[in-house]
C-alpha positions in Angstrom: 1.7 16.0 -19.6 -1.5 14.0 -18.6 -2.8 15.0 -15.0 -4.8 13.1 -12.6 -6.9 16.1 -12.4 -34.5 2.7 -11.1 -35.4 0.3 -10.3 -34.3 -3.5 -9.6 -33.9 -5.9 -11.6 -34.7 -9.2 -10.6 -32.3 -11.8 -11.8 -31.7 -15.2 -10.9 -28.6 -16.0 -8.5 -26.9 -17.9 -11.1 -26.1 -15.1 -13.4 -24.3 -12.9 -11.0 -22.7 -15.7 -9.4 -21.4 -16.3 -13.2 -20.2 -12.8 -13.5 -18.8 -12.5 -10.5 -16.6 -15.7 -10.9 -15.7 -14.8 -14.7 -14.5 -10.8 -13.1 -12.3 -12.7 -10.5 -10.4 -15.2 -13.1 -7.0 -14.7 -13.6 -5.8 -17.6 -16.0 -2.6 -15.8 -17.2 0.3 -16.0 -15.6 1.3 -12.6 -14.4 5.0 -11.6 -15.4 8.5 -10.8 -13.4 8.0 -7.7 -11.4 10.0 -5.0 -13.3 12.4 -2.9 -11.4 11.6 0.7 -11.2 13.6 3.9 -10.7 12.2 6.1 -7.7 13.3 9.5 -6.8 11.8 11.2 -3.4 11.9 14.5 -4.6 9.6 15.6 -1.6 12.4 14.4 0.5 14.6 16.2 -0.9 12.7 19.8 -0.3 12.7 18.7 2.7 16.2 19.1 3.1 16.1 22.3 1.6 13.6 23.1 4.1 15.8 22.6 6.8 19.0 23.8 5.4 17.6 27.0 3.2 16.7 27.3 -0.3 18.8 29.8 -2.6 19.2 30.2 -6.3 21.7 27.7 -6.6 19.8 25.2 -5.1 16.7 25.9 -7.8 19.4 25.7 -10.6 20.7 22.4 -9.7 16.8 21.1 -9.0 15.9 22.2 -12.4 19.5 20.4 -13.6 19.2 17.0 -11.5 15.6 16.5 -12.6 14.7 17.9 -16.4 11.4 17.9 -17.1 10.0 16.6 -14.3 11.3 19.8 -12.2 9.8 22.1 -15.1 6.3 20.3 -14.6 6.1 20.4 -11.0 7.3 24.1 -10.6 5.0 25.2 -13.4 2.5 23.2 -13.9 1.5 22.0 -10.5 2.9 25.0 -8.4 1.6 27.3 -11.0 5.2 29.6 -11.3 4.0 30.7 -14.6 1.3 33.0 -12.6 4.1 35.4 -11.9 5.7 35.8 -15.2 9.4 36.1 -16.0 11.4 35.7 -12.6 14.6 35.4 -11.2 16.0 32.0 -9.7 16.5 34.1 -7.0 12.6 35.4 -6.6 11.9 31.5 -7.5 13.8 30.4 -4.6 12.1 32.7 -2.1 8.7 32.1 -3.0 9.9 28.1 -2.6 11.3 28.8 0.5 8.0 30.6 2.1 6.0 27.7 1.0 8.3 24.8 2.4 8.2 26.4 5.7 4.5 26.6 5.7 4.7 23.0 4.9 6.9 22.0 7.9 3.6 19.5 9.3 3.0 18.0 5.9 6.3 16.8 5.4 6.7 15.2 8.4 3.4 13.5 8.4 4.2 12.4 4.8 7.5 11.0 5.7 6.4 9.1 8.9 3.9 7.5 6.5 5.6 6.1 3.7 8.6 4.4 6.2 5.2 2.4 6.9 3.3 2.1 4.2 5.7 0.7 1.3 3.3 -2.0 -0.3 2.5 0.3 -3.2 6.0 0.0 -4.8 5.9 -4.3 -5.4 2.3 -3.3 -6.8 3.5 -0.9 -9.1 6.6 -2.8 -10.1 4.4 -6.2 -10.5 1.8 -4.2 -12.6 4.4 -2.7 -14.9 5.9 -6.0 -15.4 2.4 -7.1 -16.6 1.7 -4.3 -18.8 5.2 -4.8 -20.8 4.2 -8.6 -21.0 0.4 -7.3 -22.5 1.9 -4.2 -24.3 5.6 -4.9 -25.9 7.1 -1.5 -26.4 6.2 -0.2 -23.3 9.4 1.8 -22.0 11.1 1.8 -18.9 9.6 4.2 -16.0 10.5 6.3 -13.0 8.5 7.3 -10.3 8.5 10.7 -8.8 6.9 11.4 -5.0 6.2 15.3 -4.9 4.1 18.0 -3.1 1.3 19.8 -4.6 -0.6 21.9 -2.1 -3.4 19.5 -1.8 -4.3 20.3 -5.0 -6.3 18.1 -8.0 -2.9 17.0 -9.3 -2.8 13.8 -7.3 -0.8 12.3 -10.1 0.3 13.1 -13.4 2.8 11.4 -15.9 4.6 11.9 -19.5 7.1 11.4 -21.9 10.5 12.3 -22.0 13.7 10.8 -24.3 16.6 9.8 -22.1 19.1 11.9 -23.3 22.2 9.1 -23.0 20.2 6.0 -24.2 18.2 8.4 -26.6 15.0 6.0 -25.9 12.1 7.5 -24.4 10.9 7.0 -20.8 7.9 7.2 -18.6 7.8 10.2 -15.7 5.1 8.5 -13.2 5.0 11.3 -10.5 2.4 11.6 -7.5 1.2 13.5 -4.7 2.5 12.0 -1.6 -0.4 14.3 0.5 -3.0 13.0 -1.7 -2.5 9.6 -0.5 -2.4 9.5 3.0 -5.9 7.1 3.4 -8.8 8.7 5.2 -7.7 8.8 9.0 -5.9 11.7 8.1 -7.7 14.6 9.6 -6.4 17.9 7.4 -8.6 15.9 4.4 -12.0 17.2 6.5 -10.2 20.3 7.5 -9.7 21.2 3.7 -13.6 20.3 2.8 -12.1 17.5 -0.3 -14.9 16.4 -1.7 -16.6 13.1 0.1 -16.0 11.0 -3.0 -12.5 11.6 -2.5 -11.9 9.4 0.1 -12.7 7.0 -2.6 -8.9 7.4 -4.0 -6.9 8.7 -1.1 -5.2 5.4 0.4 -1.9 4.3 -0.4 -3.2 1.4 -1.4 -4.2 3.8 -4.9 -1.0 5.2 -5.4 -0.1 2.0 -8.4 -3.5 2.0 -9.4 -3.3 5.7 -10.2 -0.3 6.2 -11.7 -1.4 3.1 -13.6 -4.6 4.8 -15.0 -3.2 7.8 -15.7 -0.5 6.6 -17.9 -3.0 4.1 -19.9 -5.1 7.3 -20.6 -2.0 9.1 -21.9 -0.8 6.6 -24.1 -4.3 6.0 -25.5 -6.5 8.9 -25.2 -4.9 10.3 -28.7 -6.4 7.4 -30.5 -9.5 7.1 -29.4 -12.2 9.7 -30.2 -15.0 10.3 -27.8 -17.7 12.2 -29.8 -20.5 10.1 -28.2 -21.8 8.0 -25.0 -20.4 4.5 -26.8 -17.1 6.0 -27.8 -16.6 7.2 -23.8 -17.8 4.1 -22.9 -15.2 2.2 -24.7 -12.4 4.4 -24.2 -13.3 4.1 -20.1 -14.2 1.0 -19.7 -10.8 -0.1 -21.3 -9.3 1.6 -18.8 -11.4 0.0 -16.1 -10.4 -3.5 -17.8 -6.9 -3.0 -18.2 -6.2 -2.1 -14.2 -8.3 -5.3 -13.5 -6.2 -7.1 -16.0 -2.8 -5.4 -14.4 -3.8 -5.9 -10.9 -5.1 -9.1 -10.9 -4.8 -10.1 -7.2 -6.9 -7.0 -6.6 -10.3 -6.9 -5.6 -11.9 -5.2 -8.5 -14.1 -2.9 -6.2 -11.1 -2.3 -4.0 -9.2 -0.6 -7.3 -12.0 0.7 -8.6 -12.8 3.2 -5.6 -15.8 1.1 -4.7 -16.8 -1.1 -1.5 -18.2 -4.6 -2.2 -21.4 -3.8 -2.0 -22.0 -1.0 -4.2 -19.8 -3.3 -6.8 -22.1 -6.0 -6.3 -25.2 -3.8 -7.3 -23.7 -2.8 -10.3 -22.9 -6.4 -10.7 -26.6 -7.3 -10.3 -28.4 -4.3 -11.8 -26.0 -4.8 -14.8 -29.0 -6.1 -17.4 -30.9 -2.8 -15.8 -28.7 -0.2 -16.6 -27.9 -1.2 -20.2 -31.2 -1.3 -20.7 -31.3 2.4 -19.4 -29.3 3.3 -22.0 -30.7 1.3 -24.5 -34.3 2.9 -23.7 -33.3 6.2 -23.0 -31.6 6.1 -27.0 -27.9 7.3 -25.4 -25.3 5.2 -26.8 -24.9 7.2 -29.9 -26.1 10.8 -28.5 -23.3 13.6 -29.6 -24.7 15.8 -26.5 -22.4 14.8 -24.1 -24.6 16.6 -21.6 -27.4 13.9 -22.2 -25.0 11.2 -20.7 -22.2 12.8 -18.6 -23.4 12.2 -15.6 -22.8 8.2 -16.0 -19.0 9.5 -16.1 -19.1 11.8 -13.5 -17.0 11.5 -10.3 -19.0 11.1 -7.1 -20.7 9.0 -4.4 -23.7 8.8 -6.8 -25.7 8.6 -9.9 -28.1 11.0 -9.6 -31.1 12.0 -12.1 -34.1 10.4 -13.4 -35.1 6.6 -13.4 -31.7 5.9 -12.0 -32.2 4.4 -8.1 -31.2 6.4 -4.7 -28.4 3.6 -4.3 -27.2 3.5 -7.3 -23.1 3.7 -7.3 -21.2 6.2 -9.4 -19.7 5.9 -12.8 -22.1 3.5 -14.4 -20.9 4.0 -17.8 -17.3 3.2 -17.0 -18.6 -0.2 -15.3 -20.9 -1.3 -18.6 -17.8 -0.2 -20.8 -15.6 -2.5 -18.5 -17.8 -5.1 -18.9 -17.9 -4.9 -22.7 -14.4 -4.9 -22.4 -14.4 -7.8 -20.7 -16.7 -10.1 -22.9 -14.6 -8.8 -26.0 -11.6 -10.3 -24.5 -13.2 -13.1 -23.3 -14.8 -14.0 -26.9 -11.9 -12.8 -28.9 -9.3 -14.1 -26.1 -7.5 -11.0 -26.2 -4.8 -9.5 -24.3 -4.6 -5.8 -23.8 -2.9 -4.9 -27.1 -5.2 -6.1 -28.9 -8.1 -4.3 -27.0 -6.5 -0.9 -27.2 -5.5 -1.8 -31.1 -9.5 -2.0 -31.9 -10.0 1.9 -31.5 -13.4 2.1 -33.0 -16.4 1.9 -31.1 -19.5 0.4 -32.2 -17.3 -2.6 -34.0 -15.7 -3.4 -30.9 -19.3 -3.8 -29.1 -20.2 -6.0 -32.2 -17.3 -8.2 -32.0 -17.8 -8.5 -27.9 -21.6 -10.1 -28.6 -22.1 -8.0 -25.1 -25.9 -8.6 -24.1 -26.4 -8.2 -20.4 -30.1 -8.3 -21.1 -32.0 -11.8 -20.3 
């Protein structure tokens, strides 16, 4: 199971017009929209809410929905905590909880009979990534509850036990997503980067990233700065490949102008990283906070403004030139799993 949980430069206007224009291309043709399976399964407590929740109603949860069920009761409700129990102790518990719940579900359901964009999204962006990746299998798309906690998404693997192929779980957090008008967000004290990735308008986006890292993460090693560079910024490069009518800032938790600093600081910060000797450091404390979540880089020689995640963006745009050089779709980025070789065969050099 994968969970979702300085200075200035001064450059001329024609470079990051260039860049700018070559991020916003889109010469392939994007592919049919696939048809996805969804299952409301928040909906459907709902119900339960209303009518009562017994043991026979856990035991045919647990039969309708496999795995899915076992991850969400145990992983993101954390049922393990009380040790061996009863359906009947299960059902209780569940019972208690959807009660306290009552507002939530009603907020979440008035929103999503209005806000129904992210489905084409997801369904055009799966399309795309079968067209990039053959072999991608079919998905289905869970909508759940999870206390507000940090599993806005998550996704995994199971084999369909009829077809006997295996298929994709994409499951998220229908309260995580509810864009930041919605007032119980300040009431909770979420972190003020979070507001980054809590519109509906990330649901595709998520789910999108957090299957990508799945599927990949086993075959990429990150033992240094280039090596999490790569492996993010392929990410990074793949949603901007998957959502191409997307502004990239707009996926990317950003607003234009913090994306056009990065943009035009680009030359700076890789030679930040250059300087400061960090693409091969094995001390992941020496460069994590390039990678960290926030509103902000923060530490020394890096700017007041400068936007967070730095060292996903250069890894994007290495990603970028590679594919650009090499004119290569997305399996043959994520086939090219070692480092330093990929930033040789990309000829990246922001520097002028």
């Amino acid at each position: 199971m994968q969970k979702n949980n300085n200075h200035t430069i001064k450059c001329s206007w024609i470079y990051p017009l260039f860049v700018v224009i070559l991020i916003s291309c889109t010469p392939k043709k994007q592919a049919a929209p696939v048809k996805l399976e969804y299952s409301d399964f928040a909906m459907e407590l709902d119900g339960l809410r209303t009518k009562g929740c017994g043991a026979s109603d856990v035991v045919a949860l647990r039969n309708k929905y496999g795995r899915f069920f076992s991850l969400w009761m145990y992983e993101v409700m954390d049922f393990g905590r009380f040790g061996p129990i009863s359906d009947t102790a299960r059902a209780q518990y569940l019972q208690y909880w959807l009660l306290q719940n009552t507002p939530v579900f009603n907020v979440v359901k008035s929103h999503y009979q209005k806000n129904t964009q992210w489905k084409a999204d997801l369904e055009q962006a799966w399309g795309n990534l079968q067209q990039e990746i053959p072999g991608t299998p079919k998905a289905t798309v869970y909508g759940y509850l999870s206390q507000f906690s940090n599993y806005n998404t998550f996704v995994d693997t199971v084999v369909n036990p009829i077809s006997h192929q295996q298929e994709v779980i994409l499951a998220f957090s229908e309260e995580m997503f509810l864009n930041d008008t919605f007032p119980a967000y300040a009431l909770l004290e979420m972190p003020p980067f979070f507001n980054r990735y809590n519109g509906s308008d990330q649901v595709a986006s998520q789910l999108m990233w957090n299957y990508l890292k799945m599927r990949f993460e086993p075959t990429h090693k990150r033992n240094n700065m280039l090596e999490e560079m790569m492996f993010q910024g392929k990410l990074w490069y793949s949603l901007m490949a998957l959502f191409p009518d997307r502004n990239p800032w707009e996926l990317l938790g950003y607003d234009e102008k913090e994306w056009k600093w990065m943009m035009r600081e680009e030359g700076q910060i890789w030679k930040h990283f250059l300087d400061n000797k960090l693409l091969f450091s094995t001390k992941f404390n020496d460069y994590k906070r390039y990678f960290a979540f926030g509103n902000k880089t923060f530490g020394g020689a890096v700017p007041e403004d400068c936007p967070p995640l730095i060292g996903n963006f250069i890894g994007m745009r290495i990603a970028q030139t590679f594919a650009t050089k090499n004119d290569a779709n997305l399996d043959q980025i994520w086939r090219n799993v070692n480092a330093n070789p990929f930033l040789q065969a990309s000829t990246y050099n922001p520097i002028k």
